[in-house]
C-alpha positions in Angstrom: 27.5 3.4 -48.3 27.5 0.2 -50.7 24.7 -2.6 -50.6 27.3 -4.7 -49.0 27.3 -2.6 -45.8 23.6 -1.3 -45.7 22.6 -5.2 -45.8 25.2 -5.8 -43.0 23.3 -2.9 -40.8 19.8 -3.9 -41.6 21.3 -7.4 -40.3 22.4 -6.0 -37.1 19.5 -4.2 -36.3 17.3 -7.9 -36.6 19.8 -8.7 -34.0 18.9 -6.3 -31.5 16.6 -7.2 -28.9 14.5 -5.4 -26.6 15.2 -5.1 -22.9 13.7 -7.3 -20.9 10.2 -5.7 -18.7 11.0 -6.0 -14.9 10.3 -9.2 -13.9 7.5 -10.5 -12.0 9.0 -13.9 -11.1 8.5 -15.1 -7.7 12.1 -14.6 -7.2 11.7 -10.8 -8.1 8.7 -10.6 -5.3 10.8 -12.4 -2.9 13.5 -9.5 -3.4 11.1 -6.8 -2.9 9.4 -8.4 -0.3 12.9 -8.8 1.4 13.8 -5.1 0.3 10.9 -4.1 2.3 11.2 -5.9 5.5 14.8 -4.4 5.6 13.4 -0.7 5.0 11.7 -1.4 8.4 8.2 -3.5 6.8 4.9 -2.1 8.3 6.7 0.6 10.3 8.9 1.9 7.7 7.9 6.3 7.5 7.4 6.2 11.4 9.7 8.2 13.5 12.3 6.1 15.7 11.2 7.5 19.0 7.4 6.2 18.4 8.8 2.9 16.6 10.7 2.6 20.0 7.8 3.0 21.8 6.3 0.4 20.4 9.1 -1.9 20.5 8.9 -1.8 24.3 5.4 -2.3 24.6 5.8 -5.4 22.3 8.6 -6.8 24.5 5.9 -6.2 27.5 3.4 -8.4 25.6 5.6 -10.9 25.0 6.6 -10.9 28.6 3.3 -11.4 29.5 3.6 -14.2 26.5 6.4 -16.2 28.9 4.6 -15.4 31.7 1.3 -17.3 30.5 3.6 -20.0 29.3 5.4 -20.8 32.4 2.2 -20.7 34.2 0.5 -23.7 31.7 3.4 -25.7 32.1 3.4 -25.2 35.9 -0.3 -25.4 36.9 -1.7 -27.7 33.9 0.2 -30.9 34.6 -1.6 -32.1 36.9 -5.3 -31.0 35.9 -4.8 -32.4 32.7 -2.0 -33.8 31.9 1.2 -32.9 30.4 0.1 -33.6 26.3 -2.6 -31.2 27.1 -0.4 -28.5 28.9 2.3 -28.2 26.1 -0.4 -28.0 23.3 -2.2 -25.4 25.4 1.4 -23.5 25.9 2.4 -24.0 22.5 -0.6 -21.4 21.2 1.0 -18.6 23.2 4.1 -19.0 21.0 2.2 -17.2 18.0 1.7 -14.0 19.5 5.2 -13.4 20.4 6.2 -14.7 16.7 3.6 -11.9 15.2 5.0 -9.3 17.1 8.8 -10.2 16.4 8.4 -10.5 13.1 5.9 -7.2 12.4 7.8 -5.1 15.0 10.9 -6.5 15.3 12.8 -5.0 11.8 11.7 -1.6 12.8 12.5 -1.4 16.0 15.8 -2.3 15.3 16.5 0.5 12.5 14.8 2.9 15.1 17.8 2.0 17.4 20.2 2.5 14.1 18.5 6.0 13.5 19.2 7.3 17.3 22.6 6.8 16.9 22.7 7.9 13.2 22.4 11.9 11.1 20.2 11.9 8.9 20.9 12.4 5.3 19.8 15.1 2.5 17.6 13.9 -0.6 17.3 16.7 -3.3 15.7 16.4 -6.3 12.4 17.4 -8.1 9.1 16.7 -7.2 6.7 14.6 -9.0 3.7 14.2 -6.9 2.5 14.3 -2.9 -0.8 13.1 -1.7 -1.5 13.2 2.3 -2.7 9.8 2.3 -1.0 6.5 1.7 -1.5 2.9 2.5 0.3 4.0 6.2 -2.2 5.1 9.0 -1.5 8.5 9.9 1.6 9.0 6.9 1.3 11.0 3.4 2.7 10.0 0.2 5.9 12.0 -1.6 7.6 11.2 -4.8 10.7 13.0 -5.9 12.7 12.5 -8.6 16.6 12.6 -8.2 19.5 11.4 -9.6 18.9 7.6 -9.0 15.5 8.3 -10.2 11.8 8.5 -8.6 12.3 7.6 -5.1 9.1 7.4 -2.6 8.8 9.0 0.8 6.0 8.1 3.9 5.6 11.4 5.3 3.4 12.6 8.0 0.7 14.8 6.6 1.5 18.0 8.6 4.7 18.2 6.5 2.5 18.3 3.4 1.3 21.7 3.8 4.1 23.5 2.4 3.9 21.4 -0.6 2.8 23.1 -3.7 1.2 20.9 -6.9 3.9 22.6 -9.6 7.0 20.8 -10.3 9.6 22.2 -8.0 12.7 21.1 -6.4 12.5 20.0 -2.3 14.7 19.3 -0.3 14.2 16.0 2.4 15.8 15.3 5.8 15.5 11.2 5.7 16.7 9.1 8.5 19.0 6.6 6.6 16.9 3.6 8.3 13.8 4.3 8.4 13.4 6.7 5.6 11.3 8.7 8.5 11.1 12.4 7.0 11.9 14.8 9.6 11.6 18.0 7.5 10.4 18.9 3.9 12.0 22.1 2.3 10.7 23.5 -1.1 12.3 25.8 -3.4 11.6 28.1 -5.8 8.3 29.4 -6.5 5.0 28.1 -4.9 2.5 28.9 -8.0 0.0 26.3 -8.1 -1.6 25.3 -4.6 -2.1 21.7 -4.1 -5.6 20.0 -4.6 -6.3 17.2 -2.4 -8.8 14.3 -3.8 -11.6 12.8 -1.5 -10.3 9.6 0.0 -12.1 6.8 -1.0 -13.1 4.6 1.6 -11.4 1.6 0.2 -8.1 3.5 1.2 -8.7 3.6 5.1 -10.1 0.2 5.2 -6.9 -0.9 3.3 -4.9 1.1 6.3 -5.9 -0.7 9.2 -6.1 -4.3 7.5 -2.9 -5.1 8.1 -2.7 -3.9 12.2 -6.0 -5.9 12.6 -5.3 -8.9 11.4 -2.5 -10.5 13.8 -4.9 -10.1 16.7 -7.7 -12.3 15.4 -4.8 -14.8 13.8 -3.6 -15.1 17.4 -6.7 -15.0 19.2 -8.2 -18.0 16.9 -5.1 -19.5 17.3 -4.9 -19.5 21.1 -8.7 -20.2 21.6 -8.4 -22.9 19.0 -5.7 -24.9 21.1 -6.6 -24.0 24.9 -10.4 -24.7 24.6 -9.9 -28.0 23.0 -6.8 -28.7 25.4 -9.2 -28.8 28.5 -12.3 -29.7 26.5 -13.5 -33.8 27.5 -12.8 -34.7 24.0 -11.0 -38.1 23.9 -9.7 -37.5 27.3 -8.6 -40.9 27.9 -6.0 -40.5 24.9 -4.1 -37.5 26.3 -1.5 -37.7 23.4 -4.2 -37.6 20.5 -6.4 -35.1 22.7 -3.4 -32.8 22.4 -3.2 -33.6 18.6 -6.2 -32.4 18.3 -6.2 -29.5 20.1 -2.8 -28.4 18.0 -4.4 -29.0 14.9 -7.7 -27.1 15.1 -5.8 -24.3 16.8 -3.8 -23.9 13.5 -6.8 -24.5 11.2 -8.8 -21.6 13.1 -5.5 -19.5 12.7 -4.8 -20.5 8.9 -9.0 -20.0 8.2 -8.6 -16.3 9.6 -5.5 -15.8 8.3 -7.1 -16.5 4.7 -10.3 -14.3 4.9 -8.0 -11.2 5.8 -5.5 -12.3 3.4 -8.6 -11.8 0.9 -10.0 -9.6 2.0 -6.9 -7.2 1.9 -6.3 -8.3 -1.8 -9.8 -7.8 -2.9 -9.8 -4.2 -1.2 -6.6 -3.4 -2.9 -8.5 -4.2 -6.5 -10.9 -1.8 -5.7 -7.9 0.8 -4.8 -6.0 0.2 -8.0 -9.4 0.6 -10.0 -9.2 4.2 -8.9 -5.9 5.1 -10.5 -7.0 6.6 -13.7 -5.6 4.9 -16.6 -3.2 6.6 -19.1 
């Protein structure tokens, strides 16, 4: 090879660039966060049957929701005044927006998976652990052709999990992922050694099923107690203003101290991971 061409080569490989590191631009969160709510959110690992189950009992609560509504807008007008009434029915809204749009994605995959076979995943395993950020579901990577996919799997399915690389064998609902069964083959050598939980995990766990109930519940008392409180009663329109607006500050104030508490509990979480 001449100078020519070996100063032509040594050009070209200036030229090359790396590739890019995933992004972390808000529009790459918004996709995963979208990703996620279409995998079925905070109910995504469960099985249909109990997703269903729950989906019902949320449509009873919102029922109950309409029912409390009606009953404002009915009764209240006269007592105090129709201002007052729709600001006092408006804080039942909330609890039927949590619920739709926590329960809602799931319970319609959970419909998708009756109706649906569920589909094989083989590939090799990389890791299990019988606790994840799901109350009551296990942890199970596996590496296939796509590359390292991630599993929510109910701990009693763990079991037969060994801690050597070998190749499984998942029955996945396509919705859901829910993992009805967990094969393994080849040769169980190495049993499986399950860390301690650190507390941080389970308080990380039920965060997130906590939290709409205070939001809602400082949102509802916010509105209604200031709604039939004698505060500027003789302006009903600004006395319903009022109410409105403290009723969303309680539920935004609440809202915030989970929101930080929840990020500053998965920092602790994250300063478990040993670093390579």
């Amino acid at each position: 090879m001449g100078k020519k061409q070996v100063r032509q080569v040594r050009q070209q490989m200036r030229k090359v660039q790396p590739k890019a590191a995933a992004s972390n631009a808000p529009g790459a969160t918004r996709r995963q966060r979208e990703r996620y709510v279409q995998s079925g959110g905070m109910l995504q690992g469960y099985a249909p049957d109990r997703v269903i189950r729950i989906g019902y009992i949320s449509i009873g609560a919102g029922v109950l929701c309409l029912a409390i509504i009606a009953a404002f807008l009915i009764f209240l007008p006269g007592l105090y005044g129709w201002p007052d009434a729709v600001a006092g029915a408006l804080a039942w809204v909330l609890p039927m927006a949590l619920l739709a749009s926590f329960v809602g994605p799931g319970f319609r995959l959970a419909l998708r998976d009756r109706r649906s076979e569920p589909r094989l995943v083989q590939g090799q395993l990389v890791g299990a652990s019988s606790v994840s950020t799901s109350v009551g579901l296990g942890m199970l990577m596996v590496q296939t052709r796509s590359g390292v996919e991630q599993y929510l799997v109910p701990p009693a399915r763990l079991k037969a999990v060994p801690g050597n690389q070998v190749n499984v064998v998942l029955t996945v609902t396509p919705n859901l992922k829910h993992v009805k069964s967990v094969g393994v083959m080849g040769q169980r050598m190495v049993g499986r050694v399950e860390p301690p939980v650190p507390p941080g995990v389970r308080r990380l766990q039920g965060l997130p099923l906590i939290t709409p109930a205070p939001v809602a519940a400082a949102a509802v008392v916010g509105h209604d107690a200031v709604a039939r409180s004698p505060i500027l009663r003789g302006s009903s329109a600004l006395h319903a203003l009022i109410a409105v607006v403290l009723g969303t500050a309680l539920g935004a104030a609440v809202y915030g101290v989970s929101f930080f508490l929840q990020r500053r509990m998965m920092e602790e979480v994250q300063a478990l991971v040993p670093r390579t």
